[in-house]
C-alpha positions as a LaTeX table, in Angstrom:
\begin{tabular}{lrrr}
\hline
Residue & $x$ (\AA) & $y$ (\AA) & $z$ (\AA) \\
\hline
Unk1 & 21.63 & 7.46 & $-21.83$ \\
Unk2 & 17.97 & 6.47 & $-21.61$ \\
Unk3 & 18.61 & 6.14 & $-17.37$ \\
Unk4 & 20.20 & 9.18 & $-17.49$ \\
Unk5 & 17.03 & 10.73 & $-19.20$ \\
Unk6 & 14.40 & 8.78 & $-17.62$ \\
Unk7 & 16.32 & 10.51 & $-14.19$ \\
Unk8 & 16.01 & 14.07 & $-15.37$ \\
Unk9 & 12.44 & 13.49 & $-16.10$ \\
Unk10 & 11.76 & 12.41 & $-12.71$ \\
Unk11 & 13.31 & 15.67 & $-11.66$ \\
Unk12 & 11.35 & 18.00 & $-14.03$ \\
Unk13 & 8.40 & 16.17 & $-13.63$ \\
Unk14 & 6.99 & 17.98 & $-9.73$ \\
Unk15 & 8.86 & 21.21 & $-11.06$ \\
Unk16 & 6.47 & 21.18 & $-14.30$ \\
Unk17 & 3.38 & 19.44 & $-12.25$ \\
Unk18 & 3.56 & 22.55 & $-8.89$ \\
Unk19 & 4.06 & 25.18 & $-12.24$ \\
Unk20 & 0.59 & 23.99 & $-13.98$ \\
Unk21 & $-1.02$ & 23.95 & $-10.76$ \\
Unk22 & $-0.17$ & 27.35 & $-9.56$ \\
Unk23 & $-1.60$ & 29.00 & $-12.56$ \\
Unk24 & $-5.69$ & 26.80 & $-11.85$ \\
Unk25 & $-8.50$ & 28.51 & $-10.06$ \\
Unk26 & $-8.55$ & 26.39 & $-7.55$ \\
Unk27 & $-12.25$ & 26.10 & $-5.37$ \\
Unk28 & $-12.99$ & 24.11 & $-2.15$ \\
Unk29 & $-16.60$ & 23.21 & $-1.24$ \\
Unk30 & $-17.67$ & 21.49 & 2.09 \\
Unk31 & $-13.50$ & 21.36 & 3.62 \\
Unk32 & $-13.93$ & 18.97 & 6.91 \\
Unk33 & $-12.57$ & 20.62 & 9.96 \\
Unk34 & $-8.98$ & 19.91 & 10.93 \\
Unk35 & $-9.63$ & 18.67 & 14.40 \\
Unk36 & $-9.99$ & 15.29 & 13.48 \\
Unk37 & $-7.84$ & 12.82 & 11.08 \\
Unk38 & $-9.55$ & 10.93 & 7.82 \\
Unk39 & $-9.14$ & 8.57 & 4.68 \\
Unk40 & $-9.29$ & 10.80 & 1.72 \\
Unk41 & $-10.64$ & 8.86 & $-1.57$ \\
Unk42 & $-10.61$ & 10.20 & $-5.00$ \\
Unk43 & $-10.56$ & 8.76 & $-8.45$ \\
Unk44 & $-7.65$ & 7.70 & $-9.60$ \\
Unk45 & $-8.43$ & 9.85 & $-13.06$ \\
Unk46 & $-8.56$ & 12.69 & $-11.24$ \\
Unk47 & $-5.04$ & 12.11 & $-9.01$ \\
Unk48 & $-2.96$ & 14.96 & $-10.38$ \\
Unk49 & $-5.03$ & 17.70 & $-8.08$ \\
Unk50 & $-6.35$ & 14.83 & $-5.82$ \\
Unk51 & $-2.37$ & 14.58 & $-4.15$ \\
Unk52 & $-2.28$ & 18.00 & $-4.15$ \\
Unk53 & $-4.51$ & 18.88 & $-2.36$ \\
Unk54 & $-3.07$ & 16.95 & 0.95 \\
Unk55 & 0.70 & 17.68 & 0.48 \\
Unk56 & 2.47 & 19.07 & 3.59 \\
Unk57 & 0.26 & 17.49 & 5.95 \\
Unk58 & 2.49 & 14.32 & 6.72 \\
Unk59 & $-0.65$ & 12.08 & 4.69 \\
Unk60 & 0.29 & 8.46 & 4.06 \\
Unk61 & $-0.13$ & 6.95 & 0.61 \\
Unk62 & $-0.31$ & 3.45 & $-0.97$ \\
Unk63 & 1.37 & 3.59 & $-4.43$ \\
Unk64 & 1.79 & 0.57 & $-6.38$ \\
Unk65 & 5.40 & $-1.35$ & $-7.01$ \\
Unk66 & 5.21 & $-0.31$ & $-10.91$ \\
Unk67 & 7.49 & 1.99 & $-12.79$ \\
Unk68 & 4.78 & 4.46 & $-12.74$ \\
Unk69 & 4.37 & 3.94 & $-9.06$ \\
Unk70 & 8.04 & 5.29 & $-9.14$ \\
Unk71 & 7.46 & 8.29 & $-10.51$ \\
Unk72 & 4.26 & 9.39 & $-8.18$ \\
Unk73 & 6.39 & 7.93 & $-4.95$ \\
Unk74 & 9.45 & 10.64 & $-6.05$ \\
Unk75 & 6.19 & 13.39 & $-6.69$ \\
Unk76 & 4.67 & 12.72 & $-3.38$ \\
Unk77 & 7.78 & 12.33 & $-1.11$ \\
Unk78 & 8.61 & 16.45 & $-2.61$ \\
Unk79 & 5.12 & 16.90 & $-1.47$ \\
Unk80 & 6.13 & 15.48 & 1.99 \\
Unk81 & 4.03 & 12.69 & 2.20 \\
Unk82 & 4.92 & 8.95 & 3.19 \\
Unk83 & 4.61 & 6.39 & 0.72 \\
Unk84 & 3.70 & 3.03 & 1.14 \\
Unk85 & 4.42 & 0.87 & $-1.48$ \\
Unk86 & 2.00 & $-2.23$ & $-2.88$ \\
Unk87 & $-0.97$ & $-3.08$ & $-4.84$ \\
Unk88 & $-3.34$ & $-5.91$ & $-4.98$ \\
Unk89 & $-0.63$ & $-7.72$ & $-7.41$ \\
Unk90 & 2.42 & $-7.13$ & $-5.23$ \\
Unk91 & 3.11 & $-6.46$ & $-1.69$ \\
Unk92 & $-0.63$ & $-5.02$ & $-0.94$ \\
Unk93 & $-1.39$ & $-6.38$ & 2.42 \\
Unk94 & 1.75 & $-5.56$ & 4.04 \\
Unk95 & 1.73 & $-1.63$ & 2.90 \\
Unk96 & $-1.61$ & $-1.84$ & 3.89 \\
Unk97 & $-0.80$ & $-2.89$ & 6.94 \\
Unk98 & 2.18 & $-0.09$ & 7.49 \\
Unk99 & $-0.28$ & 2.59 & 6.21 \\
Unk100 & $-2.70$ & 1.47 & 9.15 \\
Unk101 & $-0.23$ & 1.59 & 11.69 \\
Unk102 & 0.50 & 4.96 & 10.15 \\
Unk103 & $-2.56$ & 6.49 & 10.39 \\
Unk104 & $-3.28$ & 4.84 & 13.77 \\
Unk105 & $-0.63$ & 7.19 & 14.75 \\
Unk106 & $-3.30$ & 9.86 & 13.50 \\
Unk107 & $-1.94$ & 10.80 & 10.54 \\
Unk108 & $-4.09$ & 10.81 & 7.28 \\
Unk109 & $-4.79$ & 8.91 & 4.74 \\
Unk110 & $-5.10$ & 9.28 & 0.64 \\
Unk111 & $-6.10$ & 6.57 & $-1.65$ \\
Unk112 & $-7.28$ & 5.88 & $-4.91$ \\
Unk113 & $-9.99$ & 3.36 & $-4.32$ \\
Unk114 & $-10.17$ & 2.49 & $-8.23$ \\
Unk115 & $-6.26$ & 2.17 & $-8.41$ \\
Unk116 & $-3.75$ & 1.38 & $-9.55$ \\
Unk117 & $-5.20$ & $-0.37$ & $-12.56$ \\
Unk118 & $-9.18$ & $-0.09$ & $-12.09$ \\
Unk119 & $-11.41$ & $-0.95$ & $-13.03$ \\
Unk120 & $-11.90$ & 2.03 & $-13.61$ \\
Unk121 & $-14.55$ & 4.22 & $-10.94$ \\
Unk122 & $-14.59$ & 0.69 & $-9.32$ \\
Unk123 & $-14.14$ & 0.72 & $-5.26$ \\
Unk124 & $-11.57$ & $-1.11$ & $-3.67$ \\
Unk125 & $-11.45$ & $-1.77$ & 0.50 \\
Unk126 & $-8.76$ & $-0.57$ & 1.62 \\
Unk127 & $-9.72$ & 2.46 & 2.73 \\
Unk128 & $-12.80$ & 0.69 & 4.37 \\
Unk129 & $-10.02$ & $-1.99$ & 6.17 \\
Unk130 & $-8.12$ & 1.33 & 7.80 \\
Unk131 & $-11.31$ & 3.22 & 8.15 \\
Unk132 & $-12.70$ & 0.40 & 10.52 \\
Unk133 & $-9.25$ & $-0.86$ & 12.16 \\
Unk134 & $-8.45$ & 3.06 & 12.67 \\
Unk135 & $-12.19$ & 3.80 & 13.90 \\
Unk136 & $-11.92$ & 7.18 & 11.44 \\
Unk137 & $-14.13$ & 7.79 & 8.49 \\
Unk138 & $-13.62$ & 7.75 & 5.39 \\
Unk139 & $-14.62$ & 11.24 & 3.24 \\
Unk140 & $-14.86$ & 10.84 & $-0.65$ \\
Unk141 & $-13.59$ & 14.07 & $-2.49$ \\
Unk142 & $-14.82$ & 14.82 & $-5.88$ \\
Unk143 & $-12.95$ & 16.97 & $-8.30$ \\
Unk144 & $-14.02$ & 18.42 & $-11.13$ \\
Unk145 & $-11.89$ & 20.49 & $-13.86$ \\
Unk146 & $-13.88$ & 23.21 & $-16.12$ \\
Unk147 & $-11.65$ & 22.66 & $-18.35$ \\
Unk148 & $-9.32$ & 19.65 & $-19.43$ \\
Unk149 & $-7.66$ & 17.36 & $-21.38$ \\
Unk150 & $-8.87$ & 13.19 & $-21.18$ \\
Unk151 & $-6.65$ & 10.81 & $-21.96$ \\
Unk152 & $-8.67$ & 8.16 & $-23.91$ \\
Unk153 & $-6.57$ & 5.73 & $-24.20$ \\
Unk154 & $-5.60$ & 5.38 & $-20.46$ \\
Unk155 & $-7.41$ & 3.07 & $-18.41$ \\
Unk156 & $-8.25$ & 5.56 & $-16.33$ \\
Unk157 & $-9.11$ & 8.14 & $-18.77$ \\
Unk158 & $-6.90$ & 10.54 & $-17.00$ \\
Unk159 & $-7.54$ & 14.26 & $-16.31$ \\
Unk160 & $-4.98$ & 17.04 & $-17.07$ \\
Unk161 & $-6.64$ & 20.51 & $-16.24$ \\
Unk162 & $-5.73$ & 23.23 & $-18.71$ \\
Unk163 & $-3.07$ & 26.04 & $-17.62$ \\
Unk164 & $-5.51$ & 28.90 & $-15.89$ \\
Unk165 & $-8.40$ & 26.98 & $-16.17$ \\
Unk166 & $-10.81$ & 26.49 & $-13.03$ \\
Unk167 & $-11.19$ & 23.96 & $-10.95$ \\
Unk168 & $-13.49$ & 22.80 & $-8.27$ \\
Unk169 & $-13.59$ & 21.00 & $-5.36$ \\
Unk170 & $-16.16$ & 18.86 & $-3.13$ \\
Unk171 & $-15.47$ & 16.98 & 0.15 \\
Unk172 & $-18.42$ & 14.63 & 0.53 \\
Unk173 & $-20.56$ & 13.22 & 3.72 \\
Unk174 & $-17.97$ & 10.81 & 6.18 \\
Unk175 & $-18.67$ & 7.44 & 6.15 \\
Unk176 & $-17.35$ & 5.44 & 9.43 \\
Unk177 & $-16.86$ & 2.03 & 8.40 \\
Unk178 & $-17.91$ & 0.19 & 11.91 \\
Unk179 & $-18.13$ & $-3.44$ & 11.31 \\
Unk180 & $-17.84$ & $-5.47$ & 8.30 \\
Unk181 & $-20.71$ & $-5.97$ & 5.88 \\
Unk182 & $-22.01$ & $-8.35$ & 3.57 \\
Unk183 & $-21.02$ & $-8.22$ & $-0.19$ \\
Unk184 & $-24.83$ & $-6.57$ & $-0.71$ \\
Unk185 & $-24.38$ & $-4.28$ & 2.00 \\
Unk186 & $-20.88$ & $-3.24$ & 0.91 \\
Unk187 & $-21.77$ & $-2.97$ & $-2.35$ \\
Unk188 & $-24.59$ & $-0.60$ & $-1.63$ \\
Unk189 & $-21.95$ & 1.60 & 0.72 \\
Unk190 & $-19.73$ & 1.58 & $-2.12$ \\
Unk191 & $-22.75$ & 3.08 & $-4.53$ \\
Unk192 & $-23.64$ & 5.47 & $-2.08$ \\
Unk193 & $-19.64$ & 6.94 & $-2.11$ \\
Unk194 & $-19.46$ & 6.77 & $-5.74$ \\
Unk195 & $-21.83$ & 9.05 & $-6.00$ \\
Unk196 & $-19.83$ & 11.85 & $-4.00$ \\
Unk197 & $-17.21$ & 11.36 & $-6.54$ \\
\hline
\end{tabular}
């Protein structure tokens, strides 16, 4: 029985997710031109519009081998995307890998730089490993919702906009990760994106 529920949840879940989107104000500031492909990085706190935002436009994701990674793989593969799954824990370097080869194929990529359990507005590489194997940069989107619910006791403290309420959106400066850098250098990249977030 509980299968058989957890199954029609996974169903209802986009149906109820595309319904609550639909009714938001949705604003973009500062959209990069379409000529050329990117890494798209967003909070992870701030995924539910984040994914949205590049469905239908054959984007690659990394989603972690979790039970909650199972529900946002069946979310983003009705949003057309492929999903690569693997986290730091378990099977991260080869779905890295495939989601390089995917993108070297110049498709995009989306990531969650703090994901898929933080800490929390802390910056991961991957995106900086495709961004320099790929030569592509890497663009940090920040989203922000006028009005929302947080939920505190996530790790993430994760961000459910309000039926009708507004929401906007900023793509940030492109950062070309050329050659590696030091941890201090890193670091200070990482600071610099953060802040366009």
């Amino acid at each position: 029985m509980k299968t058989f529920l957890n199954k029609i949840g996974l169903m209802m879940l986009p149906l109820l997710i595309n319904m609550l989107i639909g009714t938001l104000r949705i604003k973009i500031h500062n959209l990069p031109d379409n000529k050329s492909n990117y890494i798209f990085i967003f909070w992870h706190s701030q995924m539910l519009i984040g994914w949205w935002l590049f469905k239908d436009k054959n984007s690659g994701a990394l989603v972690s081998k979790s039970s909650d990674g199972d529900i946002l793989d069946n979310l983003l593969t009705k949003w057309n995307y492929r999903v690569f799954r693997g986290s730091s824990s378990k099977g991260g370097k080869e779905a890295l890998q495939e989601l390089t080869s995917y993108v070297d194929m110049n498709n995009p990529a989306v990531i969650t730089p703090d994901g898929p359990r933080g800490p929390r507005g802390e910056m991961k590489n991957g995106a900086f490993i495709i961004s320099n194997k790929c030569s592509i940069p890497v663009v940090p989107v920040r989203i922000f919702y006028h009005k929302k619910k947080v939920l505190t006791r996530s790790w993430d403290k994760f961000e459910i906009p309000y039926p009708f309420s507004k929401c906007e959106v900023y793509f940030g400066n492109k950062y070309q990760y050329v050659k590696y850098l030091d941890e201090a250098a890193l670091n200070e990249l990482k600071n610099s994106i953060s802040r366009e977030m």
